[in-house]
Backbone bond lengths (Angstrom), bond angles and torsions (degrees), N, CA, C in turn:
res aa  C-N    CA-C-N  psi(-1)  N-CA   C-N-CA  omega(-1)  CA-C   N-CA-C  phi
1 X - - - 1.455 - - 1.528 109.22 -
2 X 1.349 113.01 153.83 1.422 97.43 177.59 1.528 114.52 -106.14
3 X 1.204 104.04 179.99 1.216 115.30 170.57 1.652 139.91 -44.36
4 X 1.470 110.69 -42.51 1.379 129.96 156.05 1.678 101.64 -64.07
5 X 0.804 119.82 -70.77 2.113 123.61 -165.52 1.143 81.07 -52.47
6 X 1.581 154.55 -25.41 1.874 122.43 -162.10 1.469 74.26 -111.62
7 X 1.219 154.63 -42.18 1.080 121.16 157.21 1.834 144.16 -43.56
8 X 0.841 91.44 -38.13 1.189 95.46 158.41 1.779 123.73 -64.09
9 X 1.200 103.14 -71.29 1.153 99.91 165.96 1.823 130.27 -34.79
10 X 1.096 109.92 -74.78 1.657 109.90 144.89 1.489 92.11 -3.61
11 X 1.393 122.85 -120.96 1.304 142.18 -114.72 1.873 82.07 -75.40
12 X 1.413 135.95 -27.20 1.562 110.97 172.37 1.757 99.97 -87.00
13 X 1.030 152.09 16.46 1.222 140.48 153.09 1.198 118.47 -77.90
14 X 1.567 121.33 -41.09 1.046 119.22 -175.87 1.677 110.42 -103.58
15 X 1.067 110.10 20.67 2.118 116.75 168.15 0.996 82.39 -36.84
16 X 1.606 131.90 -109.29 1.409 140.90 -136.19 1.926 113.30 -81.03
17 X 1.381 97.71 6.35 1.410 82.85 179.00 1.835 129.78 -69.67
18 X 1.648 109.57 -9.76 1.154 86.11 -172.26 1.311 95.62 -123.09
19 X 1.857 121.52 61.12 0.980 137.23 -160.66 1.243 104.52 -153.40
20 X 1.568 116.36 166.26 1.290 129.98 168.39 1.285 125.55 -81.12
21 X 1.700 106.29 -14.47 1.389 130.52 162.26 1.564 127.94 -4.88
22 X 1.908 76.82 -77.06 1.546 93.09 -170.59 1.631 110.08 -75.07
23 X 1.112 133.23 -7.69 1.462 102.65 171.18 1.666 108.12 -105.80
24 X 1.163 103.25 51.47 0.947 122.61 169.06 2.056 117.58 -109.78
25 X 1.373 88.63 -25.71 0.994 88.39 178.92 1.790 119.01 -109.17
26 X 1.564 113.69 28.77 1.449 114.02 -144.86 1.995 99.87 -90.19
27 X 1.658 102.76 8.08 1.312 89.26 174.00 1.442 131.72 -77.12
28 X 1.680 101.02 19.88 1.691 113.84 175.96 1.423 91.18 -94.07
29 X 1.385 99.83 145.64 1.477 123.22 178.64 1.202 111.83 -128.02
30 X 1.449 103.06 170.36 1.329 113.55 177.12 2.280 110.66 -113.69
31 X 1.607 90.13 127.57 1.536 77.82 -172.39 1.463 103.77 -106.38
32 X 1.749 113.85 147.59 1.217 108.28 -174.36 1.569 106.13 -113.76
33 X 1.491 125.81 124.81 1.733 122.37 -179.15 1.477 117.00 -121.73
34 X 1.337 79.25 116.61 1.578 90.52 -168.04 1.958 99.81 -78.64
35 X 1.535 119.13 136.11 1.490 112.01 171.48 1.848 95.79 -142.60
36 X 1.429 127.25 165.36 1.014 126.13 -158.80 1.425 106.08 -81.15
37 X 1.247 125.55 2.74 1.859 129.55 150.44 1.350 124.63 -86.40
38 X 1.732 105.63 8.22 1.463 84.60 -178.04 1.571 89.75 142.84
39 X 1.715 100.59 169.81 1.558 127.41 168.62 0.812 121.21 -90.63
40 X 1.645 142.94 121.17 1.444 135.38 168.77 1.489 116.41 -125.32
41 X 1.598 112.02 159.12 1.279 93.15 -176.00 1.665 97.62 -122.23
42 X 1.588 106.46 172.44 1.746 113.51 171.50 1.592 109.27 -146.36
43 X 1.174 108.40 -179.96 1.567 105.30 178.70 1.924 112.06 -104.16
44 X 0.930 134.55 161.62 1.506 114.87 -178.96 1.956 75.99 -154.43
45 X 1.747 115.63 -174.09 0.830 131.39 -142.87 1.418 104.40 -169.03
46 X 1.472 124.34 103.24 1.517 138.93 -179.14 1.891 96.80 -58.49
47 X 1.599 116.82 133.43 1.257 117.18 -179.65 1.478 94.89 -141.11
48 X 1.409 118.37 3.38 1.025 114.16 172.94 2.511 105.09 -177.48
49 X 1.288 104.26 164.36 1.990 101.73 -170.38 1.618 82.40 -53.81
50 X 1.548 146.08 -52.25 1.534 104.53 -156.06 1.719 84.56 -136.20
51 X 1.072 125.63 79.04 1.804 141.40 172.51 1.195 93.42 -167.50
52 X 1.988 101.86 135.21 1.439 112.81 -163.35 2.082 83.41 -153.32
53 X 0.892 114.97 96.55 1.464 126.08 164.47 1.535 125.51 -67.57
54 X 1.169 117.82 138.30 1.392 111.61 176.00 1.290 107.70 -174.34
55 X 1.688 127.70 -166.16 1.521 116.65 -174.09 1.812 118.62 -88.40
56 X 1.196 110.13 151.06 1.239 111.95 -174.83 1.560 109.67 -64.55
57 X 1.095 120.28 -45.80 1.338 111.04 -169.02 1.641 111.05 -65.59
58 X 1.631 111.83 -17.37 1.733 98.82 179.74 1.786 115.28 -70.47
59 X 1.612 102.06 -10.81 1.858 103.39 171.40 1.347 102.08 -116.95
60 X 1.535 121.56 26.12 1.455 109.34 172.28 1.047 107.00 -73.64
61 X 1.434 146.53 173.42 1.578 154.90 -160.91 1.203 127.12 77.30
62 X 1.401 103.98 -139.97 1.512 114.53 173.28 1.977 101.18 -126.14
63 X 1.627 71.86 118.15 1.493 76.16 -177.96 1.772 112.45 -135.23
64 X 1.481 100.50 144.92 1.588 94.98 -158.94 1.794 102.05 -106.65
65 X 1.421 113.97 -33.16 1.383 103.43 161.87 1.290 115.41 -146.97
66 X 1.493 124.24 151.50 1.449 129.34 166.43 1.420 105.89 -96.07
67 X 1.592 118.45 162.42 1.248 128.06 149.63 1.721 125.43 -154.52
68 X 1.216 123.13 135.03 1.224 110.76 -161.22 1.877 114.17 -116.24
69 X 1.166 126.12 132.19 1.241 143.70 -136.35 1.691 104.74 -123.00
70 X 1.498 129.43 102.14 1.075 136.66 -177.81 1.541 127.37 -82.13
71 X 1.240 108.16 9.91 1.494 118.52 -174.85 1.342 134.47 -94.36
72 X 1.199 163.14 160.41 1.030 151.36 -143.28 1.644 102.64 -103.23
73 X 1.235 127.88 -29.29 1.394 148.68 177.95 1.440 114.42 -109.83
74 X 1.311 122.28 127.15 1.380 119.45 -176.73 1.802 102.78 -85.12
75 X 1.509 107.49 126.53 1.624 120.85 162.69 1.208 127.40 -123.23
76 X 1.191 140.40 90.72 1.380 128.17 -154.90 1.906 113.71 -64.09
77 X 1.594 91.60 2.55 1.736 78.10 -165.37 1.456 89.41 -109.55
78 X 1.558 121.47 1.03 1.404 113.76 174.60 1.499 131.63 -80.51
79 X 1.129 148.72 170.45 1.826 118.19 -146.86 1.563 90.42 -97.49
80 X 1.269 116.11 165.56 1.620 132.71 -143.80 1.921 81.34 -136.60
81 X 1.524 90.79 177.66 1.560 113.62 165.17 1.302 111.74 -118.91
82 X 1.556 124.34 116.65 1.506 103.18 -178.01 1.548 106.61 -70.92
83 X 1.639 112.60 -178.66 1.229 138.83 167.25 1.674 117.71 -101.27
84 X 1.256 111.85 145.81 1.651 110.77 161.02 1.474 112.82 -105.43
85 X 1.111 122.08 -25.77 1.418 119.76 176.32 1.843 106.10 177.38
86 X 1.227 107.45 176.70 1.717 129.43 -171.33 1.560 104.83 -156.98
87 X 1.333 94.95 160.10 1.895 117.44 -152.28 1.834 90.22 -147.95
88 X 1.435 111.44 103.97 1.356 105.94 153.75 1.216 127.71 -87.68
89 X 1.280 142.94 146.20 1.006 153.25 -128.03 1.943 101.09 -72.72
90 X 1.008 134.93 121.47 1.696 119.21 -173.57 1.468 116.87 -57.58
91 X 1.432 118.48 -20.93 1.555 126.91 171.49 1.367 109.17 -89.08
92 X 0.905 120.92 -0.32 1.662 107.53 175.73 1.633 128.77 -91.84
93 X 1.313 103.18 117.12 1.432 117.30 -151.61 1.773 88.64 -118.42
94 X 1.236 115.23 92.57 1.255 145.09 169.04 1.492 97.00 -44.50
95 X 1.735 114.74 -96.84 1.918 107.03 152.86 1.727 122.48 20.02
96 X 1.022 76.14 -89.62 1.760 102.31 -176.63 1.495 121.31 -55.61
97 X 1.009 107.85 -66.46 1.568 120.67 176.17 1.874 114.25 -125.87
98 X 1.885 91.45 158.14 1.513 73.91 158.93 1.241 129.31 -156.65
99 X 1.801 85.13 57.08 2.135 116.59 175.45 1.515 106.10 -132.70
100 X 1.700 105.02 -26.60 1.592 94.14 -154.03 1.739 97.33 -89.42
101 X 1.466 87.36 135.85 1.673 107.83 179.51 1.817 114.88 62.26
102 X 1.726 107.21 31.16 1.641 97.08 -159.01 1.743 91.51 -111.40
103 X 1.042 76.34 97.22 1.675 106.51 -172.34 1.953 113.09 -135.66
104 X 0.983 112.16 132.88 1.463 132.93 168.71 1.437 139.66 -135.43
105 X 1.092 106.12 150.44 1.842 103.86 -172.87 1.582 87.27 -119.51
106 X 1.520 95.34 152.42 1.298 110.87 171.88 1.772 104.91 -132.84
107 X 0.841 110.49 147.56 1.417 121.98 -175.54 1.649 115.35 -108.08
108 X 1.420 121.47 128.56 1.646 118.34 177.43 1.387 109.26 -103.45
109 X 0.984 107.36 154.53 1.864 141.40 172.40 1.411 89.85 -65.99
110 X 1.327 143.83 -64.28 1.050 139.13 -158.00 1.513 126.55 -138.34
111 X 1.177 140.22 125.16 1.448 144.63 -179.09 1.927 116.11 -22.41
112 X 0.894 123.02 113.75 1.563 123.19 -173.65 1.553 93.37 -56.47
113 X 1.529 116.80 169.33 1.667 122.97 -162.08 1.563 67.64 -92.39
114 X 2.132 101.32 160.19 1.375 128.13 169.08 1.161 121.76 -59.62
115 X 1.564 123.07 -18.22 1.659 135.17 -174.21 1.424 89.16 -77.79
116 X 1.611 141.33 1.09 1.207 111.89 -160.13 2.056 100.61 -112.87
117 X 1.458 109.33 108.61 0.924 113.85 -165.20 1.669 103.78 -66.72
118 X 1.475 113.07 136.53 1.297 123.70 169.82 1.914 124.49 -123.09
119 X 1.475 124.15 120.51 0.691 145.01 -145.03 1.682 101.67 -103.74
120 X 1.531 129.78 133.01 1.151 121.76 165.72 1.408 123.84 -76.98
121 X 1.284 127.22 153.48 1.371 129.31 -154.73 2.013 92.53 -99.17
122 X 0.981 114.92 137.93 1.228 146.85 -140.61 2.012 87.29 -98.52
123 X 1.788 99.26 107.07 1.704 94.39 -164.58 1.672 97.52 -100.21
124 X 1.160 119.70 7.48 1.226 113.87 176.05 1.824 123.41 -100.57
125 X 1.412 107.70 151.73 1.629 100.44 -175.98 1.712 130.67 -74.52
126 X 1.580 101.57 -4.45 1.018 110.68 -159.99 2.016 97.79 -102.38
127 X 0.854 125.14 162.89 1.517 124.22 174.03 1.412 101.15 -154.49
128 X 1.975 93.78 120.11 1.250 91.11 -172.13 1.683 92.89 -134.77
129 X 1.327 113.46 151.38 1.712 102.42 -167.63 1.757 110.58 120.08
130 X 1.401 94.07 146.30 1.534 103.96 159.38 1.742 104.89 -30.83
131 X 1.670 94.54 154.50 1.293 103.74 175.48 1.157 114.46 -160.26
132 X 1.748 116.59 115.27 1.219 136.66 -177.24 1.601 123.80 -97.63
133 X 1.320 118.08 133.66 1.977 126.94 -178.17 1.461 84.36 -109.44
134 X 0.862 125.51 149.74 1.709 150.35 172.61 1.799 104.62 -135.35
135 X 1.572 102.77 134.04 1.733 85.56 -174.67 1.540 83.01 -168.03
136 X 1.263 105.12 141.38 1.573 123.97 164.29 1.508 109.08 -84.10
137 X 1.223 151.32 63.49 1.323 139.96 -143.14 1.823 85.64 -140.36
138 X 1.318 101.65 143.07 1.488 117.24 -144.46 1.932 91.68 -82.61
139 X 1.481 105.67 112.99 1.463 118.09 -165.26 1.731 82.45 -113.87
140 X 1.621 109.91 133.07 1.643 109.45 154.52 1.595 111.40 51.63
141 X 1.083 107.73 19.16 1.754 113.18 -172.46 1.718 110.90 73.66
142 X 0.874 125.32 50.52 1.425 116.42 166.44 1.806 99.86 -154.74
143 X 1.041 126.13 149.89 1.374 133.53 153.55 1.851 125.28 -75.44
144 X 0.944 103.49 63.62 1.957 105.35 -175.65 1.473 103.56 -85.97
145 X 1.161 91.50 149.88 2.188 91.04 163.87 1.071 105.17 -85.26
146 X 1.622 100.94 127.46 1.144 126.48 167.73 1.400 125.72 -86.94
147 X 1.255 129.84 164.06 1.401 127.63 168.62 1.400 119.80 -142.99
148 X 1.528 115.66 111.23 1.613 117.44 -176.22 1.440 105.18 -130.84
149 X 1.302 101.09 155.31 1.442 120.90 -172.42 1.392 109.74 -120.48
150 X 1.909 93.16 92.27 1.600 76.23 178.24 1.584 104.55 -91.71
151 X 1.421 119.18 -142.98 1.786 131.00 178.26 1.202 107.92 -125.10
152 X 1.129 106.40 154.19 1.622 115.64 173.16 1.473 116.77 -80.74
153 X 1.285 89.77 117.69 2.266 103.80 159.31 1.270 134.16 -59.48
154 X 1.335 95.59 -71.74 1.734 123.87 -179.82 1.047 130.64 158.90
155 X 1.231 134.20 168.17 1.661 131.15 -155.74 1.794 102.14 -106.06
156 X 0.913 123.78 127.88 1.500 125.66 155.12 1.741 116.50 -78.77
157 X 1.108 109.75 63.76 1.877 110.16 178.37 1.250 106.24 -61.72
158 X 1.463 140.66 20.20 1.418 127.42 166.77 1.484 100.23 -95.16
159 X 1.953 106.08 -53.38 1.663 87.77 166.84 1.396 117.42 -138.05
160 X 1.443 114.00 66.54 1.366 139.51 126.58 1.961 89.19 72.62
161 X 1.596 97.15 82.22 1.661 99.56 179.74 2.012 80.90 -153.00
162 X 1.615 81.78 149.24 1.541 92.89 163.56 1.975 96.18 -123.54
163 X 1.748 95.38 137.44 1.683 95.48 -173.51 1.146 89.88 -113.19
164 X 1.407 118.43 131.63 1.122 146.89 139.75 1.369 153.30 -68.42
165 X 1.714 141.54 109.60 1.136 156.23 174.01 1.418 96.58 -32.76
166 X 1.560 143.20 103.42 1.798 110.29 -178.03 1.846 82.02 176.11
167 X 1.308 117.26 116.52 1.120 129.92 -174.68 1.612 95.93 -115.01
168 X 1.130 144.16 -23.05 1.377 132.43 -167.35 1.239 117.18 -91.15
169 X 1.270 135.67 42.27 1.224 114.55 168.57 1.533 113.73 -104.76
170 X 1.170 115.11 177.04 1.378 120.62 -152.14 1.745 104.34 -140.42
171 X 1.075 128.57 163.82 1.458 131.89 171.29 1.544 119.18 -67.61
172 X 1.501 108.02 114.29 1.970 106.38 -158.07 1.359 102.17 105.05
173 X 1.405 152.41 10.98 1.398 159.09 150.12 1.212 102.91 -66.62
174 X 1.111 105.25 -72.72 1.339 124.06 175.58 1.825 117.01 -1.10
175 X 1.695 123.02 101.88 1.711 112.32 177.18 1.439 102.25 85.75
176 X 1.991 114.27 17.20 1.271 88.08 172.83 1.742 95.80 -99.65
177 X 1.379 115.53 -167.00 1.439 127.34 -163.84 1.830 107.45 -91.88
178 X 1.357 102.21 138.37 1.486 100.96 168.75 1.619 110.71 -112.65
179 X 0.975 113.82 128.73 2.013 137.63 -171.06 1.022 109.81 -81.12
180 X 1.027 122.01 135.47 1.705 128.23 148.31 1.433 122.98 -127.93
181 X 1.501 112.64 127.07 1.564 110.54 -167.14 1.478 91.10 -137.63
182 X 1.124 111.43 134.88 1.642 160.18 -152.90 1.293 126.95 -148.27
183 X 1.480 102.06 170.11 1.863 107.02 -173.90 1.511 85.01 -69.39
184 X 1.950 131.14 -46.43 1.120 97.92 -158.92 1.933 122.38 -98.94
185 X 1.299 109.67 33.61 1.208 117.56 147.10 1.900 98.11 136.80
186 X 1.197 117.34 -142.08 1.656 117.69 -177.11 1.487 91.16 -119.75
187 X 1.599 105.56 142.98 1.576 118.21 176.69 1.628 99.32 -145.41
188 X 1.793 111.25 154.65 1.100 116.15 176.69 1.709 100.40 -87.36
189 X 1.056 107.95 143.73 1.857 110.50 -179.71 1.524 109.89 -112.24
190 X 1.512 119.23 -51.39 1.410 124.58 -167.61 1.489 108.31 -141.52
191 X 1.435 100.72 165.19 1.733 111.89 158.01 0.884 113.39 -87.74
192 X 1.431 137.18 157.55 1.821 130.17 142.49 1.294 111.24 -76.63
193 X 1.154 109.05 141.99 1.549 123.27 -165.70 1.812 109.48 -123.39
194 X 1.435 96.00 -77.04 1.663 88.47 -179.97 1.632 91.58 -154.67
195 X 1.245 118.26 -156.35 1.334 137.56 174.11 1.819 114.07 -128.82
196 X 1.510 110.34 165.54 1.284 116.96 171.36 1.580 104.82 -107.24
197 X 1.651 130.42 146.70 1.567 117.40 167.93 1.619 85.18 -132.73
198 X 0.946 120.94 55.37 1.308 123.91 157.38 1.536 144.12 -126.91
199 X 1.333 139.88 135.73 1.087 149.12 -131.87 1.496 110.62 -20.53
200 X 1.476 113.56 -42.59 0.974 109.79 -173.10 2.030 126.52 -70.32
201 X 1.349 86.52 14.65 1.767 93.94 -170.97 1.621 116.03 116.39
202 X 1.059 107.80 176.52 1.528 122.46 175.10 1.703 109.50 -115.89
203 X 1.585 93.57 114.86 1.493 105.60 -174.14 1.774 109.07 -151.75
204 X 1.311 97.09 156.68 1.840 93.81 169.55 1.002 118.69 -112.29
205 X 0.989 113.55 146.80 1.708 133.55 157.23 1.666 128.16 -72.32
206 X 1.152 79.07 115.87 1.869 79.91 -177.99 1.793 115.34 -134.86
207 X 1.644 103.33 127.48 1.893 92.66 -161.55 1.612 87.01 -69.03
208 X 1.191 124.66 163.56 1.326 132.75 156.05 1.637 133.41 -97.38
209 X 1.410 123.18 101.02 1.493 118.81 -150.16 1.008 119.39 -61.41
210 X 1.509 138.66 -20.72 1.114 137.17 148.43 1.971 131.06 1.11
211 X 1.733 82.70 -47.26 1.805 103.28 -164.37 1.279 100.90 -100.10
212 X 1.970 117.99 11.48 1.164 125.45 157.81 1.746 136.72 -142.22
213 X 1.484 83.62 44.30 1.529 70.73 -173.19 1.682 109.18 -92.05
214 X 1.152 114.66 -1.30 1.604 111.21 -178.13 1.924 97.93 -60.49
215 X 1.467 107.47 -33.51 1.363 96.00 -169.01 1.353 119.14 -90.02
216 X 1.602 93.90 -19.36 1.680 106.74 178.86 1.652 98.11 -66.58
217 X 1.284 103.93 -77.71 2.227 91.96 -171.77 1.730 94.43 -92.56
218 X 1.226 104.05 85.78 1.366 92.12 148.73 1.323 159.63 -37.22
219 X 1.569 105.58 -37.40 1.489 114.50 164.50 1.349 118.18 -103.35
């Protein structure tokens, strides 16, 4: 990496650190998936006390347990929230693609604590405003929440992605939340999904929930 990109990085990790900011934004989590090769982690996103969103492909497989981790630092021996179950998205064709519709709900055992600020999901197509990625994605050997600011690209309204200017993400980003803060307050807009490294540049993909909330609250 060079010198400018860890600079950079630097100075968007620490935006909100010497602020009241950031725990403002602490309803990004860290998710832990247990599968019979091993532990992995992803980022998911409180949308509601026991609904925790994030990307489909981090519970695609065979997976024997989740657990989700409210702390600012990932510890596996520090106490977790269990899960009762998760729902990948019914259009998401892993195969095929690996942004479109890759979205998941995860479900909790128990109500997230009241300190955990939750943000309404943003019902309009347009996103206008600062814009924040939050991601546990494995920095220097540790999983911390991160905070980067990438820029806006453009919207794919055929199948419902906002692309993003944003080269830093890392393995464990993956399902964390994209922000938008505005005159009329902070809203969740997107997931992180994956990236493009092809001709056309380096950019991410992110579905935008908007083009799902009939499936997100169903009733």
């Amino acid at each position: 990496m060079t010198l400018l990109k860890l600079m950079v990085l630097f100075m968007t990790t620490q935006l909100f650190a010497q602020t009241d900011q950031w725990e403002k934004f602490n309803s990004s989590l860290l998710i832990e998936v247990t599968r019979p090769k091993g532990v992995f982690t992803c980022t998911g996103v409180a949308v509601s006390p026991k609904l925790i969103m994030t990307a489909a492909h981090c519970l695609d497989g065979e997976v024997t347990k989740v657990k989700v981790f409210t702390q600012e630092k990932y510890d596996p021996k520090l106490p977790a929230l269990e899960t009762t179950s998760f729902e990948l998205h019914p259009n998401y064709k892993p195969v095929q693609s690996a942004f479109k519709n890759d979205l998941a709900k995860l479900h909790l055992k128990e109500a997230l604590p009241a300190s955990i600020n939750i943000y309404p999901i943003l019902k309009t197509s347009t996103v206008v405003g600062q814009l924040y990625r939050f991601g546990f994605g494995a920095r220097d050997n540790q999983n911390i929440r991160t905070v980067i600011t990438p820029t806006f690209r453009w919207i794919n309204f055929t199948e419902n992605y906002i692309e993003l200017d944003d080269t830093f993400s890392k393995s464990g980003d993956s399902g964390g939340p994209i922000f938008v803060k505005n005159l009329n307050g902070i809203f969740l807009a997107a997931i992180h999904s994956t990236f493009s490294h092809g001709p056309q540049g380096r950019f991410s993909y992110n579905p935008m929930l908007s083009a799902y909330l009939p499936w997100i609250f169903p009733n």
